[in-house]
MARTINU-157271 format. One record per residue (C-alpha): residue number from 1; residue in one letter; x, y, z. Coordinates in nm, 2 decimals. Example, Ala and Ser with C-alpha at 12.3 -4.5 7.8 and 13.67 -1.06 7.14 Angstrom:
BEGIN
+-----+--------+--------+--------+--------+
: num : residu :      x :      y :      z :
+-----+--------+--------+--------+--------+
:   1 :      a :   1.23 :  -0.45 :   0.78 :
:   2 :      s :   1.37 :  -0.11 :   0.71 :
+-----+--------+--------+--------+--------+
//
This chain:
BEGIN
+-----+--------+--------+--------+--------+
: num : residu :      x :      y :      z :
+-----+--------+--------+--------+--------+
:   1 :      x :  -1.11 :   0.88 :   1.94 :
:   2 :      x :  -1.15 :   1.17 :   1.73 :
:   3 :      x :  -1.46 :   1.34 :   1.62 :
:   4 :      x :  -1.34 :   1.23 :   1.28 :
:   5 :      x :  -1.33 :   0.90 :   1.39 :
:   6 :      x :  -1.75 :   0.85 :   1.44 :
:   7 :      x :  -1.73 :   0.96 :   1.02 :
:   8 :      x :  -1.59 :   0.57 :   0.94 :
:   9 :      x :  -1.16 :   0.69 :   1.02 :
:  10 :      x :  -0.99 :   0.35 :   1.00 :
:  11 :      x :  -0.64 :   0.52 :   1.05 :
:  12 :      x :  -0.48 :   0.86 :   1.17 :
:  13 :      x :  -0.15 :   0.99 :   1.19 :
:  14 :      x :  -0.03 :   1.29 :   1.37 :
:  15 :      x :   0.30 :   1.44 :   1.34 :
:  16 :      x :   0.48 :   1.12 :   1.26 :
:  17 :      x :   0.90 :   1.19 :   1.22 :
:  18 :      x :   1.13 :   0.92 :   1.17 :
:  19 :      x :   1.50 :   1.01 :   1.13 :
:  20 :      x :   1.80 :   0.86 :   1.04 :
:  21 :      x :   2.12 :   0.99 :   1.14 :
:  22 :      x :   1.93 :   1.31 :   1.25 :
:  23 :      x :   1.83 :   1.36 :   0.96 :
:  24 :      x :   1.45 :   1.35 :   0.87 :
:  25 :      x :   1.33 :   1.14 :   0.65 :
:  26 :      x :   0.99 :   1.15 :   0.70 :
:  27 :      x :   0.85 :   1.51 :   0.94 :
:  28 :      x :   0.55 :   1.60 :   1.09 :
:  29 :      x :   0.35 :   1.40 :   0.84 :
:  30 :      x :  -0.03 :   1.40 :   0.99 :
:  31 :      x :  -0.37 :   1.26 :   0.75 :
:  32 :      x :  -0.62 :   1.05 :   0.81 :
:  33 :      x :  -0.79 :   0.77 :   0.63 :
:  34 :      x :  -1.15 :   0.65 :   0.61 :
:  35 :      x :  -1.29 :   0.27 :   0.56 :
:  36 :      x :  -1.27 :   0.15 :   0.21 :
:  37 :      x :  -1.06 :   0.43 :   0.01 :
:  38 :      x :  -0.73 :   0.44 :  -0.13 :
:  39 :      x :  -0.54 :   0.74 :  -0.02 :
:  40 :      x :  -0.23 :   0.71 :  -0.24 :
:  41 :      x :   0.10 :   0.87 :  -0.12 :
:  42 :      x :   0.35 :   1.03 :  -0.39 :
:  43 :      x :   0.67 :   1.14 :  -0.44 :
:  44 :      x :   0.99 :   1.08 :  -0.63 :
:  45 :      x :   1.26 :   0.84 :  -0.49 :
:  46 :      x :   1.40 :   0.96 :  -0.13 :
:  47 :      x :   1.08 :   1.13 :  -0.04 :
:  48 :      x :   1.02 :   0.95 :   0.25 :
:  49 :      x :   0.67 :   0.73 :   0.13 :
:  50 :      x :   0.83 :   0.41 :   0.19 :
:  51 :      x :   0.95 :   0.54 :   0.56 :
:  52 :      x :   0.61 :   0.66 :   0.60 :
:  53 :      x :   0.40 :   0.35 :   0.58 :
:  54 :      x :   0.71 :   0.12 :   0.77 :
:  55 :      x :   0.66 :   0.34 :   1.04 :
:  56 :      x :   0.28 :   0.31 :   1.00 :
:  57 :      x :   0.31 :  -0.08 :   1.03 :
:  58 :      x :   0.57 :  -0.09 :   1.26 :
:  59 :      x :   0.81 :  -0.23 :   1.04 :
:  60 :      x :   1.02 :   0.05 :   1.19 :
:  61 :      x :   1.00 :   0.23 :   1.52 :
:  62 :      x :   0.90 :   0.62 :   1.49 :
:  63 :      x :   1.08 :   0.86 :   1.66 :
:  64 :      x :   0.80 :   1.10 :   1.72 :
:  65 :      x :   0.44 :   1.10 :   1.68 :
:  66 :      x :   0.08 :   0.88 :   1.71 :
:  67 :      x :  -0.03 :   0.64 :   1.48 :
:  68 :      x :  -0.41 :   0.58 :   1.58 :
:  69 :      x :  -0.58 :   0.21 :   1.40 :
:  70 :      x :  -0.94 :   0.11 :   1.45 :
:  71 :      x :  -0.90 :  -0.23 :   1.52 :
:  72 :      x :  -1.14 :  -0.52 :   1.60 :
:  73 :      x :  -1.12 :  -0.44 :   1.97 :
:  74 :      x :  -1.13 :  -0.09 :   1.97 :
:  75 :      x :  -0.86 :   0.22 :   1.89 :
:  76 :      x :  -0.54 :   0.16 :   1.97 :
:  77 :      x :  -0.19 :   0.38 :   1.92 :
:  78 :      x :   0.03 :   0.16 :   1.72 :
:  79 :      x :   0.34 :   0.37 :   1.83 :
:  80 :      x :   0.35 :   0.28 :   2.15 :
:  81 :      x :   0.27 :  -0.14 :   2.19 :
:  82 :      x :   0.53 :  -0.39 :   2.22 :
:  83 :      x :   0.62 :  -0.64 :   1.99 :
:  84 :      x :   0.40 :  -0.89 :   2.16 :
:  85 :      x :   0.07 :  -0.65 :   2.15 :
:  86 :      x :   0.14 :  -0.59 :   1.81 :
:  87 :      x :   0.08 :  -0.96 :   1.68 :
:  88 :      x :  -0.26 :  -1.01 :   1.68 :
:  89 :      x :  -0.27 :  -0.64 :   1.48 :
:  90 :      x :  -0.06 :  -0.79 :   1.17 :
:  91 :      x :  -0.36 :  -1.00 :   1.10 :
:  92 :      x :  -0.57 :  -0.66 :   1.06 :
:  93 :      x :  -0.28 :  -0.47 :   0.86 :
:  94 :      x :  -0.07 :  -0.59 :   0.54 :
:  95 :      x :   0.17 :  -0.51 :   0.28 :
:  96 :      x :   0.19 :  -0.63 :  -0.05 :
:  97 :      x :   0.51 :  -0.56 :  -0.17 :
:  98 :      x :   0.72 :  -0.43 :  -0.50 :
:  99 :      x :   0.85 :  -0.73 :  -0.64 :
: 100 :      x :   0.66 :  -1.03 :  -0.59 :
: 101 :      x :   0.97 :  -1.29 :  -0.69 :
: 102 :      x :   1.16 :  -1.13 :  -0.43 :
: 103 :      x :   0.89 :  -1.16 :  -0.15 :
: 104 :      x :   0.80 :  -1.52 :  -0.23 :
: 105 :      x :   1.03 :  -1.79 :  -0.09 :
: 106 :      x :   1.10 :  -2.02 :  -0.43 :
: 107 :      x :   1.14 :  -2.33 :  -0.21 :
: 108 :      x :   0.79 :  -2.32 :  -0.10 :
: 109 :      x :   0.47 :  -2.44 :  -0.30 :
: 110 :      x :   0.16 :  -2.19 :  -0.36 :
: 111 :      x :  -0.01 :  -2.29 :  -0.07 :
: 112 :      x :   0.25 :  -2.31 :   0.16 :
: 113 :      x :   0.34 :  -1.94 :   0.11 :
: 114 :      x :  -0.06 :  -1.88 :   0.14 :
: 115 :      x :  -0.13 :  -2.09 :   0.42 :
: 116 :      x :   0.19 :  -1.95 :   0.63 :
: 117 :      x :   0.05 :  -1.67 :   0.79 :
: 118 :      x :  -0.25 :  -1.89 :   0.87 :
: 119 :      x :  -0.05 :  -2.13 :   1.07 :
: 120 :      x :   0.13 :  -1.84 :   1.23 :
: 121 :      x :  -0.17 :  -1.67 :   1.33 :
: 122 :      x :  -0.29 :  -2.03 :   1.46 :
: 123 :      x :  -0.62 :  -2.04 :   1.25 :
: 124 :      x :  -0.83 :  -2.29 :   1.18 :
: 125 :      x :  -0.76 :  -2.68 :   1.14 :
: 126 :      x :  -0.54 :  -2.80 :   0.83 :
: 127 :      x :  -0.85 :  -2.90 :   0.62 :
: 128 :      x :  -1.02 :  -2.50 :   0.71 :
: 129 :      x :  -0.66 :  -2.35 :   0.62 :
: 130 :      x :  -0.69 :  -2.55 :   0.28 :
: 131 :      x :  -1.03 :  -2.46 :   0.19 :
: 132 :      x :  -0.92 :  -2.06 :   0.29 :
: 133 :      x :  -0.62 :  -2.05 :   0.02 :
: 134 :      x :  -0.86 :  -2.21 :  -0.22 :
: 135 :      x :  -1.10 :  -1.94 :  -0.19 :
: 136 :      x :  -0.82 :  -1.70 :  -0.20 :
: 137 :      x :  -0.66 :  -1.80 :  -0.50 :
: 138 :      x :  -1.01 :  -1.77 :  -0.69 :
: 139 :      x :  -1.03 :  -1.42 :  -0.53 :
: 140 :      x :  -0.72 :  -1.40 :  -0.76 :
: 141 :      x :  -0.77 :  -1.50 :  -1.05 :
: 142 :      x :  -0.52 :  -1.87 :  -1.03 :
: 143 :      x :  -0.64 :  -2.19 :  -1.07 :
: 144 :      x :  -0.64 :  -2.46 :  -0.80 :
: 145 :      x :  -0.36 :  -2.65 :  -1.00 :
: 146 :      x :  -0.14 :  -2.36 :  -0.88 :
: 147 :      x :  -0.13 :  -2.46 :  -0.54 :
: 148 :      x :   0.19 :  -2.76 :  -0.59 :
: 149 :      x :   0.39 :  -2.55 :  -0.83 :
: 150 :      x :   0.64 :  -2.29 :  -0.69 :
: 151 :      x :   0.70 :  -1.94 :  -0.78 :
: 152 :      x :   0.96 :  -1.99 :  -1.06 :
: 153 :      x :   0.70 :  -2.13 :  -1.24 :
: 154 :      x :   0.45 :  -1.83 :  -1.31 :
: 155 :      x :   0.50 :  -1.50 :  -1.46 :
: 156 :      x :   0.50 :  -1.19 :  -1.26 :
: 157 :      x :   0.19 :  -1.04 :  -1.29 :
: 158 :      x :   0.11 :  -1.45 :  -1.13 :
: 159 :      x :   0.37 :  -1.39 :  -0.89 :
: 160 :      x :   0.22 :  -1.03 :  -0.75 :
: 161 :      x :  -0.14 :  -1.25 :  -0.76 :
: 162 :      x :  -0.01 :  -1.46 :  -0.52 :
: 163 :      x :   0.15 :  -1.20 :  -0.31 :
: 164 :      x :  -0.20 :  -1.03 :  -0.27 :
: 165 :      x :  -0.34 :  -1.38 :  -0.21 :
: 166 :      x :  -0.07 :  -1.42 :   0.08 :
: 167 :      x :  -0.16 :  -1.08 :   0.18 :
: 168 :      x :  -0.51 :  -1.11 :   0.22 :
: 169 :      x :  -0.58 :  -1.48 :   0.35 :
: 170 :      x :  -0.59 :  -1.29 :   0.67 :
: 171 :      x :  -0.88 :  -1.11 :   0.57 :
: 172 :      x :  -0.70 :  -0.76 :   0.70 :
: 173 :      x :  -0.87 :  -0.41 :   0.71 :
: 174 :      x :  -0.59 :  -0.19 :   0.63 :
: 175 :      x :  -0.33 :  -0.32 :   0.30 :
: 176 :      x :  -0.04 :  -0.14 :   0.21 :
: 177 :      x :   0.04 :  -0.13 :  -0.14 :
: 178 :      x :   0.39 :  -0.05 :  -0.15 :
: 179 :      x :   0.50 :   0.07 :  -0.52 :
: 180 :      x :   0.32 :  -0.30 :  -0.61 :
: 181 :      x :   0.26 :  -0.29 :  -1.00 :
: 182 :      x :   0.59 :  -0.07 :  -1.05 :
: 183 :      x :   0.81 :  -0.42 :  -1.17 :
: 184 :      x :   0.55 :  -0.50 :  -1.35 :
: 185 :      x :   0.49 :  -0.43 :  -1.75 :
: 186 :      x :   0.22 :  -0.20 :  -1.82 :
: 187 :      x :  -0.06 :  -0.46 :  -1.99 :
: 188 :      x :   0.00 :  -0.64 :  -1.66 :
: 189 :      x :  -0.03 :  -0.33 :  -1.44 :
: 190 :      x :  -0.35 :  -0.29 :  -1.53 :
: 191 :      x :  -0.50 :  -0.62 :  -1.49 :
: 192 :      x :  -0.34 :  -0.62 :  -1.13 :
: 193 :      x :  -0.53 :  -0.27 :  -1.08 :
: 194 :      x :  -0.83 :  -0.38 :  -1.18 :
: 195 :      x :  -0.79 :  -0.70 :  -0.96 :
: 196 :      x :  -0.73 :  -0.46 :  -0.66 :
: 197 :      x :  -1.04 :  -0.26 :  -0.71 :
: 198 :      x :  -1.23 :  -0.56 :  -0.73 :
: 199 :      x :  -1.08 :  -0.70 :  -0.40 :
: 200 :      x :  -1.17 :  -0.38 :  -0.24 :
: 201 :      x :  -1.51 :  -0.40 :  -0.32 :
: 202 :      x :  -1.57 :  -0.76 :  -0.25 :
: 203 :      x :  -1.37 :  -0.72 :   0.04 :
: 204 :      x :  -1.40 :  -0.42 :   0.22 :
: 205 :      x :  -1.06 :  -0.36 :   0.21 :
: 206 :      x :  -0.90 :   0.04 :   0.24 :
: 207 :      x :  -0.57 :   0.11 :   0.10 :
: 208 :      x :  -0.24 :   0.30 :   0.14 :
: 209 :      x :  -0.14 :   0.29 :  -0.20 :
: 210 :      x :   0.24 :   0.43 :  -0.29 :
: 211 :      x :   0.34 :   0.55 :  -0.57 :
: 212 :      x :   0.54 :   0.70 :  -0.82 :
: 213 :      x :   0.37 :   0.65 :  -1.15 :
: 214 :      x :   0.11 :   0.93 :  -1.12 :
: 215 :      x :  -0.12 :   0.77 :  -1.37 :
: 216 :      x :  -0.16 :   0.49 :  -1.20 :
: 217 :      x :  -0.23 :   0.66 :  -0.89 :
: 218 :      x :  -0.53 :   0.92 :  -1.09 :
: 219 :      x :  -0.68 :   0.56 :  -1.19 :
: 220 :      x :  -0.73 :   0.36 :  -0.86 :
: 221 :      x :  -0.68 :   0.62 :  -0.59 :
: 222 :      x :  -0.92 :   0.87 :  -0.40 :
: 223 :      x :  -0.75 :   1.09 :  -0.24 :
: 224 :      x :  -0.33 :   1.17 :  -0.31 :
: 225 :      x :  -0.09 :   1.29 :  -0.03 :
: 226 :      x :   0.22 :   1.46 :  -0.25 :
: 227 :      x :   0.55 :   1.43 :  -0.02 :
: 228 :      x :   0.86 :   1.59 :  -0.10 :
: 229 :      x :   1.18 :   1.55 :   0.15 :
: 230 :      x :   0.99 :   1.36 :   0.42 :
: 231 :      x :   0.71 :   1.65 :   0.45 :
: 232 :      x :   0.37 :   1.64 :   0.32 :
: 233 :      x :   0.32 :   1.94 :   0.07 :
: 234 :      x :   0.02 :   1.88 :  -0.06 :
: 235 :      x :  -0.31 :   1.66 :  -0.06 :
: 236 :      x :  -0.66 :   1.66 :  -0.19 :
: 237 :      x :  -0.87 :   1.45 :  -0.39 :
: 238 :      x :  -0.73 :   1.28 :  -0.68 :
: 239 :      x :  -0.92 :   1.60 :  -0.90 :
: 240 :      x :  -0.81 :   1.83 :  -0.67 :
: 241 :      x :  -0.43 :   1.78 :  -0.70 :
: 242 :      x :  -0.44 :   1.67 :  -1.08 :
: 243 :      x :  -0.67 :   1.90 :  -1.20 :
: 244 :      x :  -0.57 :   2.22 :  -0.99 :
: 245 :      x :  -0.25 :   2.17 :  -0.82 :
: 246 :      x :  -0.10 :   2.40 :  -0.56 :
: 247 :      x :   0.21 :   2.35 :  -0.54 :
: 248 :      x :   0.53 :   2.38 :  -0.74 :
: 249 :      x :   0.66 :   2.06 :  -0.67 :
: 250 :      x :   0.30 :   1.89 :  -0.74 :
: 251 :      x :   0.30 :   2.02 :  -1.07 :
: 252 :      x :   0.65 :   1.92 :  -1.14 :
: 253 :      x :   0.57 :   1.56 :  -1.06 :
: 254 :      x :   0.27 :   1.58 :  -1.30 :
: 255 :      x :   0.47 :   1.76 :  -1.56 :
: 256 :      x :   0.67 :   1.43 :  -1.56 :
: 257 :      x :   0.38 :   1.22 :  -1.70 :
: 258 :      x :   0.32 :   1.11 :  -2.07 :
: 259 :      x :  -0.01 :   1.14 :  -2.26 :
: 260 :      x :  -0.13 :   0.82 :  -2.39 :
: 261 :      x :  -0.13 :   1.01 :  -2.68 :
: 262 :      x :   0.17 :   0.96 :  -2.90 :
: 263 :      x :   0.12 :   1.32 :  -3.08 :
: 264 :      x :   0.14 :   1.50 :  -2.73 :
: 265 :      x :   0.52 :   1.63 :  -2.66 :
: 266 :      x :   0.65 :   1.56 :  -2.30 :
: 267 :      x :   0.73 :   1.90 :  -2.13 :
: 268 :      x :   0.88 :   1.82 :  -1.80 :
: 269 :      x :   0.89 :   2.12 :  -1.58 :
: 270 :      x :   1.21 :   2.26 :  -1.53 :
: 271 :      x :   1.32 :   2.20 :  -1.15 :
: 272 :      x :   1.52 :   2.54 :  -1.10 :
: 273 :      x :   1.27 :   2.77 :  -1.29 :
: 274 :      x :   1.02 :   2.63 :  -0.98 :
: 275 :      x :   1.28 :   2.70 :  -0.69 :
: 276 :      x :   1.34 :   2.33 :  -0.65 :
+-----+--------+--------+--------+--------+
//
């Protein structure tokens, strides 16, 4: 454990490369995170965020590097355990994903794609499990009548509800957040960030939060991690890197978003003028 660590570190990465091909796309990325922020990761598309937190969550193997968690038993390095070791850990860590119809299987009911990772985990009887998905779906924000109807029958912002709802019933330290209001229209974005804030402070919960919409990332997040070609160029708090940005590429991204107000021109950077 780290000296960090003592301060409240839920996770730390050192040096983490993944490569495809031989080539990198994600290289010598190191940060830590403590309990109960959002550290959100951004970058536009091929920057290697996705490939970060997969390789966080074991979703893929990393070729080089540690992954330290603080789980319920102690620390443990998530790059090297086995499959098997790992099991009991995905109750502790979870994603919630970009587009909820896609992650929900339509042939199951509400409370069978709630309940599943319940009866995988092997907890509780039928009648606990029941009573768990009911007091998950009001963390949500769905009534109980949602529990026999299947996906195709709510709207997205519903559909994302219950992928949190799936996402949580495990009552998991660590959630990835994995571009997850991106598919969504903007009215509904912002009732699904203000739903995640509120989880997080009823819950406990710390996030990962990835991103490309910057502004969505100044609203919920604490501290920002800007990557660019797999490497980590900048990071600071969410003032720090909005407010005072070092870096060309960082003030490129930000360059790229509008003012709410409609008088205020967009002036995107020019990306050759930077030496990018």
């Amino acid at each position: 454990m780290s000296e960090s660590a003592a301060d409240g570190t839920l996770l730390e990465v050192e040096r983490l490369s993944k490569f495809f091909d031989g080539v990198p796309a994600v290289e010598d990325v190191s940060f830590d995170v403590q309990r109960s922020e959002t550290l959100g990761i951004v970058g536009e598309s091929g920057s290697g965020k996705t490939t970060l937190v997969r390789a966080i969550l074991r979703a893929i193997d990393p070729d080089q590097g540690v992954v330290r968690f603080l789980s319920s038993g102690g620390w443990v390095e998530l790059q090297d355990m086995t499959a098997k070791e790992l099991i009991p850990l995905r109750r502790e860590m979870q994603m919630i994903f970009q587009d909820p119809f896609a992650s929900l299987n339509p042939r199951m009911t509400v409370r069978q794609i709630i309940e599943e990772p319940l009866i995988i985990h092997q907890a509780g009887t039928a009648s606990e499990r029941l009573e768990a998905v009911r007091d998950m779906l009001a963390h949500v924000q769905l009534e109980e009548d949602s529990l026999t109807r299947y996906p195709h029958a709510f709207s997205g912002g519903q559909r994302q509800r219950i992928g949190i709802a799936r996402a949580l019933i495990l009552r998991p330290n660590l959630v990835v957040c994995d571009e997850s209001v991106s598919a969504l229209d903007v009215s509904v974005q912002a009732q699904i960030i203000n739903l995640l804030e509120d989880l997080q402070n009823e819950l406990g919960l710390t996030y990962l939060f990835v991103a490309h919409d910057l502004s969505v990332v100044q609203h919920i997040c604490d501290r920002v991690l800007v990557m660019h070609r797999g490497r980590v160029v900048e990071s600071g708090t969410v003032d720090e890197i909005f407010d005072a940005p070092k870096e060309n590429y960082t003030r490129l991204l930000l360059s790229a978003v509008p003012s709410p107000d409609p008088d205020v021109p967009l002036k995107p950077l020019d990306r050759r003028e930077l030496g990018l």
